[in-house]
N, C-alpha and C positions, 0 to 999 in steps of 0.2 A: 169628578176627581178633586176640584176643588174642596168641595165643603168636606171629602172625605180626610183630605189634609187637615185642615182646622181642625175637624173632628180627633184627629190623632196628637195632632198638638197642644190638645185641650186635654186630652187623657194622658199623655205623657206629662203636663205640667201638674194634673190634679193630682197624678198616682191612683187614680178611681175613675171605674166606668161613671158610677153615680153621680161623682161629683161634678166628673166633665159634665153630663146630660145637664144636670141642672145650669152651669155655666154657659154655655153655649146654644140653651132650652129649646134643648131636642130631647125625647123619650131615648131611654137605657136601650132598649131594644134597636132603636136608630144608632147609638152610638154602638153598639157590636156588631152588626150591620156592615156598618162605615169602615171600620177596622177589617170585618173580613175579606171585603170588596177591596182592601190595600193591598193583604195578604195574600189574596188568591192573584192578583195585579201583578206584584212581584215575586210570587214564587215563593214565599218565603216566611218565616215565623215572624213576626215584630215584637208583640207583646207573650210572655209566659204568665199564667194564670192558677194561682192556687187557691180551689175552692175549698178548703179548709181554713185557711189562717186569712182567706178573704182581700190576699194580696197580688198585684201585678208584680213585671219584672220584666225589662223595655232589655229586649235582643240585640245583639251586636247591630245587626241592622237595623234593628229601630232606633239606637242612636244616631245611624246614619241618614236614618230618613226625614229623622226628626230634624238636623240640621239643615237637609236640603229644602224640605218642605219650607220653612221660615225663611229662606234666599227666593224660594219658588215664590209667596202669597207676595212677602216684601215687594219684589220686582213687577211682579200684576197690578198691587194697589199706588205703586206709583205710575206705571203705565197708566191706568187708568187716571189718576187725578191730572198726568198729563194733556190726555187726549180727553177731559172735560174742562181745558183751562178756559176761559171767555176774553182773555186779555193775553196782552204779552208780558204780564207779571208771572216769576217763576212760583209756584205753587208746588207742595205737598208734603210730608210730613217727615222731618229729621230729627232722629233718636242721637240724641249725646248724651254721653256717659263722662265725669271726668272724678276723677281724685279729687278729694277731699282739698289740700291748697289750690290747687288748679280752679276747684268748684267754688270756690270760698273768695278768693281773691283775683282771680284772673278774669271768670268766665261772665261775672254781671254785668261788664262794660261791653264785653265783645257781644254778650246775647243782645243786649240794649241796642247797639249798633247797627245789630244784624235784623232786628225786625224792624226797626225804623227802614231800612234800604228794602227789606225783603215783607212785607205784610200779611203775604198770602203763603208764607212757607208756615205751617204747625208746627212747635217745637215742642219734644218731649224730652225731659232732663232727668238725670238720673247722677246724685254725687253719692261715691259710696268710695271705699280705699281701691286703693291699687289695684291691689288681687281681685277684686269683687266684679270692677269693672273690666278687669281684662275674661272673665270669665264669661259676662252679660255678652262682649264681643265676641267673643270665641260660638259661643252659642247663636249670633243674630239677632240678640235683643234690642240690640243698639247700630246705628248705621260708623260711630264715630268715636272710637276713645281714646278722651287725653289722659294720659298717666305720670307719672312722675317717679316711677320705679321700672325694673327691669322686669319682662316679659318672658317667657321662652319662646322662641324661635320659630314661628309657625308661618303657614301660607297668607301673612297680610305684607301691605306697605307700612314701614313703622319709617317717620321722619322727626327729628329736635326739630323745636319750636321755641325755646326759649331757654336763656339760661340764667340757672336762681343761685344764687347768693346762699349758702349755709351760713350759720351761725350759732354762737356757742352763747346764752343767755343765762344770766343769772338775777336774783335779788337785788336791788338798788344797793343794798346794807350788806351783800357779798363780799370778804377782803380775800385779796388772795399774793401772793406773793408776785410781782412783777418779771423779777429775775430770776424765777424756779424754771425748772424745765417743765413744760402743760403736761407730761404726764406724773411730773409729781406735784402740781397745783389741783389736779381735777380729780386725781385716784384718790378712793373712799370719799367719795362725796355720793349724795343723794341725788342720782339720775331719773329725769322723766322721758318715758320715753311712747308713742306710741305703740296702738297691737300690733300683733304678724299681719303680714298683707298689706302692711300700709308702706307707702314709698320713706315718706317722713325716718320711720322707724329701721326700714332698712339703710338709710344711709347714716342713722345713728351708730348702725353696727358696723359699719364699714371704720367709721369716723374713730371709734371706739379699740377696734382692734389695729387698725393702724398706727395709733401713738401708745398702744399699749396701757392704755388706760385701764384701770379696775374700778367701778363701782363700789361703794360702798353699799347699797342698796338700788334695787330697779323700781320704778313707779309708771304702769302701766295706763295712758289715761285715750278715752277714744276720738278727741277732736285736738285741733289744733287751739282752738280757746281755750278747749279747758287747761291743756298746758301753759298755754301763756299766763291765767292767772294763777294758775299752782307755784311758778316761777314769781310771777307777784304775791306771793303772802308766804315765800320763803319754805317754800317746801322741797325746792332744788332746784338744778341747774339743769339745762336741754340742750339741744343740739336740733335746729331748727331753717327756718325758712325766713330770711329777711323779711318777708312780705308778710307774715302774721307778726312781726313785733316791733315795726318801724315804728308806729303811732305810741306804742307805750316805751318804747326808748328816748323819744321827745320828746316823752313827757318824766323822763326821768322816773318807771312805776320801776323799770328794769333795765340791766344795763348789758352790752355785748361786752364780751373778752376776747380781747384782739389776738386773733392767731398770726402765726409767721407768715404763713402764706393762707390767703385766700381757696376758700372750698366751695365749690361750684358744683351743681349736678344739671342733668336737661329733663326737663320738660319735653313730652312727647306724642304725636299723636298716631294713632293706626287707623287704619281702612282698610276694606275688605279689598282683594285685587279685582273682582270682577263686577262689572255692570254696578261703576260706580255712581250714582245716585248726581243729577245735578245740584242739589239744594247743598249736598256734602260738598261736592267742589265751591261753592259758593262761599261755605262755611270757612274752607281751610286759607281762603282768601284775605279772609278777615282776621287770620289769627297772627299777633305780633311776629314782629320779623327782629324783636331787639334782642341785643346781646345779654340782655339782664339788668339787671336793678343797682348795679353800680357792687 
């Protein structure tokens, strides 16, 4: 039953019988095989097959199987690396996922830390936006993810972890009127902002339609650098994360514009609820307990 799982996991990720075979280098005829022995297992269709246009089509239950299967190998392959430990060092392999500021600024010190204390734990890292990794989670790619944006609502543990400092960045050479009201210093001006799915980006739009602010134009860029230095060479103003632009604020490349009040968002991490993993408990151990970055 085991390999026949793999075998399905590998066809539901390739979208080909062929492609799985070759991946996973088992013969085509092993891999429909494997599939049928699921199907006839549970009673049920998994995969829809059209030999015309030479495409699959993964069944209500195959999405569901698909899910369990990857909690099912997960849960074996660490049993296993358990019950081969040789020592009393904790061992075996943690998948973290985290957002882009999370991944960039937060996460080199804590991994650093964490394999210095832990040597024999395999770390597999994955930084992609918000939406991407809540998604990698949702599915079981990942044992662990930190995000920085809102999730919906589903069967994990979602806990804050930190809290970050927004801020409103501009051009060194930026003038702007001190005693105007910020929505008539910042409307029509030239906005940067991150894609959809990114946390960054959605608290841009929160930021945005709360003071009622208008854009003069939107500029769409996909890291947290590349905005920082768009903002350095005067191509507009952001709405951003303290922690990508303390170092060029130092150095005077770009400057914050002080709001009334302080804008805060959390940092946050999810887990799955069941048969959680020790190397994860380890991890969450590790991760800051501060209120933010001032």
């Amino acid at each position: 039953m085991i390999e026949e799982l793999k075998t399905f996991i590998a066809v539901v990720d390739k979208k080909s019988f062929t492609k799985a075979a070759a991946a996973i280098n088992i013969s085509q005829p092993s891999v429909s095989l494997h599939i049928s022995n699921l199907e006839h297992y549970f009673h049920t269709r998994l995969i829809e097959r059209s030999n015309k246009q030479r495409n699959i089509f993964i069944t209500a239950q195959g999405d569901i199987l698909y899910k369990r299967a990857k909690q099912i190998l997960s849960v074996l392959e660490e049993t296993r690396e358990e019950l081969l430990q040789t020592d009393h060092s904790p061992s075996g392999t943690l998948r973290v996922g985290a957002s882009m500021t999370i991944g960039e600024f937060l996460l080199p010190s804590i991994l650093s830390e964490f394999m210095k204390l832990y040597p024999n734990i395999k770390l597999e890292i994955t930084i992609e936006n918000t939406e991407h990794i809540y998604e990698k989670f949702k599915n079981y790619d990942i044992d662990l993810a930190l995000i920085e944006g809102t999730v919906p609502v589903e069967n994990y543990i979602h806990h804050n972890f930190y809290k970050d400092r927004m801020v409103i960045v501009a051009p060194a050479s930026f003038h702007y009127d001190q005693g105007a009201q910020l929505k008539q210093s910042l409307s029509n001006q030239t906005w940067i902002h991150r894609e959809k799915g990114s946390g960054t980006g959605e608290n841009l739009n929160i930021f945005l339609n709360s003071y009622g602010i208008s854009p003069k134009n939107l500029i769409t860029l996909g890291s947290n650098y590349s905005i920082k230095e768009a903002v350095k060479n005067n191509m507009g103003i952001s709405f951003i994360s303290s922690l990508v632009v303390e170092e060029s604020v130092r150095n005077k490349e770009i400057k914050i514009i002080p709001l009334e009040n302080q804008y805060y968002r959390y940092f946050s991490y999810l887990i799955h609820e069941n048969n959680l993993p020790k190397a994860v408990e380890l991890f969450i151990e590790r991760l800051p307990q501060t209120e933010g970055n001032g």
